[in-house]
N, C-alpha and C positions, 0 to 999 in steps of 0.2 A: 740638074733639076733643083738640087737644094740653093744651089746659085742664083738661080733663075724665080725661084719664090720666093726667097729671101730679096730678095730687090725687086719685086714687083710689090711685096709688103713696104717695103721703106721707100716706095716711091712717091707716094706720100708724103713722105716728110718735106719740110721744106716750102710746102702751098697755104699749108692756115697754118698763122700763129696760135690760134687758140687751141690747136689740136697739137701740136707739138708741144707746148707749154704741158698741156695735159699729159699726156705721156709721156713728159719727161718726169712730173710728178708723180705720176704713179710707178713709172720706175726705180725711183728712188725712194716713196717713201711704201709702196706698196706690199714689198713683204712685213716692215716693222708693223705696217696697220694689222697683216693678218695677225702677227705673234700676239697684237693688241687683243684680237676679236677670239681668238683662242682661249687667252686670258678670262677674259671677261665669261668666258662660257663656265669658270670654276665654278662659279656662284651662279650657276642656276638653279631654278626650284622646283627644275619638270628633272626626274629622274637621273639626281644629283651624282650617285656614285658613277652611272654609267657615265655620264657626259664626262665627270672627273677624268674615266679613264681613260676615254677619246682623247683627253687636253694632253694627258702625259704620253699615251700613244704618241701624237703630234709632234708633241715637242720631240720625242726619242727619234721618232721617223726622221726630223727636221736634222737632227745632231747627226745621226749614223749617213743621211743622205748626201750631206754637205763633207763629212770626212773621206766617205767613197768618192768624192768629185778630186778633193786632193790627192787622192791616191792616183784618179785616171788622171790629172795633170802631169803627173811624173812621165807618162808615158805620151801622151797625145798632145800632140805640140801645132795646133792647128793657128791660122795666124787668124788675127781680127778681119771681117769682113770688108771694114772700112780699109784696112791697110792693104785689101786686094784690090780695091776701087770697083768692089760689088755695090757699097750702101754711100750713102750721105749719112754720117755722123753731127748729131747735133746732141754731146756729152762730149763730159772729159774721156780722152782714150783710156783703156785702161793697160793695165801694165802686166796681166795674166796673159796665156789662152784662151781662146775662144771655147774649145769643145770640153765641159759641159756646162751647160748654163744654170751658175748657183740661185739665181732666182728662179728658176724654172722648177728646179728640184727643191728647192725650199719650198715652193708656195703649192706644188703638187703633192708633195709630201705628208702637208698638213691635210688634205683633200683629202687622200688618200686616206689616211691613218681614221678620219672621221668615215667615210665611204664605208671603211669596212665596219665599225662601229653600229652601223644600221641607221643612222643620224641624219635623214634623204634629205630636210631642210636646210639644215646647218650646213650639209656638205653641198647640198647646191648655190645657197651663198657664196662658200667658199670657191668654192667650181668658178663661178660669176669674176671673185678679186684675182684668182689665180691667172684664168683664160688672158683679162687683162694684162698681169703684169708680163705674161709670156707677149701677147701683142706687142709693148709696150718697147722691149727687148729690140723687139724687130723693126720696130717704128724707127725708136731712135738710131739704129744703123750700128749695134755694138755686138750683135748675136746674128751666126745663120741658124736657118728654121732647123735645122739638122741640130745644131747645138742643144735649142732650146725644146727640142724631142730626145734627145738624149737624156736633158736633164729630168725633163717629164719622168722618165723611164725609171733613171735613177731614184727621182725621189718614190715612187711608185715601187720599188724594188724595195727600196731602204724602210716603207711602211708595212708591206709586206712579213718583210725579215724582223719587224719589230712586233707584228701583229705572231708571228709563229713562238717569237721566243719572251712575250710580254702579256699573257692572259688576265683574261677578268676575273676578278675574283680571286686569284691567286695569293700565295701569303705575299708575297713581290708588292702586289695591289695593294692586297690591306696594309703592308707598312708603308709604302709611298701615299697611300692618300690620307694615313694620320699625321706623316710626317710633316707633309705641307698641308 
C-alpha cells in the first residue's frame, strides 16, 4: 500500500514543468523558510513571551526530532523509492536512507511544538508550509508516504517530549528568553 500511494503521488511528476519546478522549490527551500517564519514570530507584539516560547519549543522540537531520525538510521536501512523503480526522480539522489523523512519531521515538528502552544493561526500557517513540503517529498520521487509519516510521527513525538520536559514560565524559560 505504501508503494502503491507513494507512486500514485509521484505520478505526477514529470507532466507540468511548472509544478515540478515548484516542488522541487519548496523541497529544497521549504523547511529553511519555516525556521525563517519561526524567527520572525520573536518579535511579535501580540503576547510576546508566549509566542517566544512557542519559537524555542520549535526550535528544541526541531533539534531533538532530527537527532531521533539519526538514531533510527542506524537501524532502518530502507532503500530510496526511486532506486526501487516505485517513483520518477526529478532531484539529486540522495546518499542516506529513505525511512524517516528529515523534512517531514523538521517541518512537523515546528507545527507541533506551536499546536501545542494554543497558537491555532500560526499553527495553521505552519500546518499549510509543512502539508506542502511533505507533498513536495513525494512529488519529486525521493521519499515513500510511509517515510514521510514516520517522520511526521517523529517530529510530533520530538515536540511532545519537548513540550513535557520544557514549560512555560519556568526558570529554564525565564533564562532562555533573557538570554536571547
Amino acid at each position: 500500500m505504501d508503494a502503491s500511494l507513494t507512486h500514485w503521488i509521484n505520478s505526477a511528476a514529470g507532466i507540468s514543468p511548472l509544478l515540478d519546478r515548484t516542488m522541487i522549490t519548496i523541497s529544497q527551500i521549504g523547511v529553511p523558510l519555516m525556521v525563517i517564519a519561526v524567527a520572525l514570530q520573536w518579535w511579535s507584539r501580540t503576547d510576546r513571551a508566549h509566542v517566544r516560547h512557542a519559537c524555542l519549543s520549535a526550535g528544541l522540537a526541531f533539534l531533538v526530532g532530527l537527532a531521533v531520525n539519526q538514531a533510527i538510521l542506524l537501524f532502518v536501512h530502507r532503500i530510496r523509492p526511486y532506486d526501487a523503480g516505485v517513483t520518477h526522480l526529478l532531484i539529486t539522489p540522495s546518499a542516506d536512507w529513505s525511512f524517516p523523512s528529515d523534512h517531514a519531521t523538521a517541518s512537523m515538528a515546528i507545527v507541533a511544538a506551536f499546536a501545542m502552544q494554543a497558537l491555532p493561526r500560526r499553527t495553521l500557517a505552519l500546518l499549510v508550509m509543512a502539508v506542502l513540503i511533505c507533498w513536495s517529498r513525494l512529488h519529486v520521487g525521493i521519499h515513500y508516504a510511509g517515510d514521510v509519516a514516520g517522520g511526521a510521527a517523529t517530529g510530533v513525538a520530538a515536540a511532545l517530549a519537548v513540550r513535557l520536559c520544557y514549560r512555560e514560565n519556568s526558570r529554564l524559560d525565564a533564562f532562555a528568553t533573557r538570554i536571547l
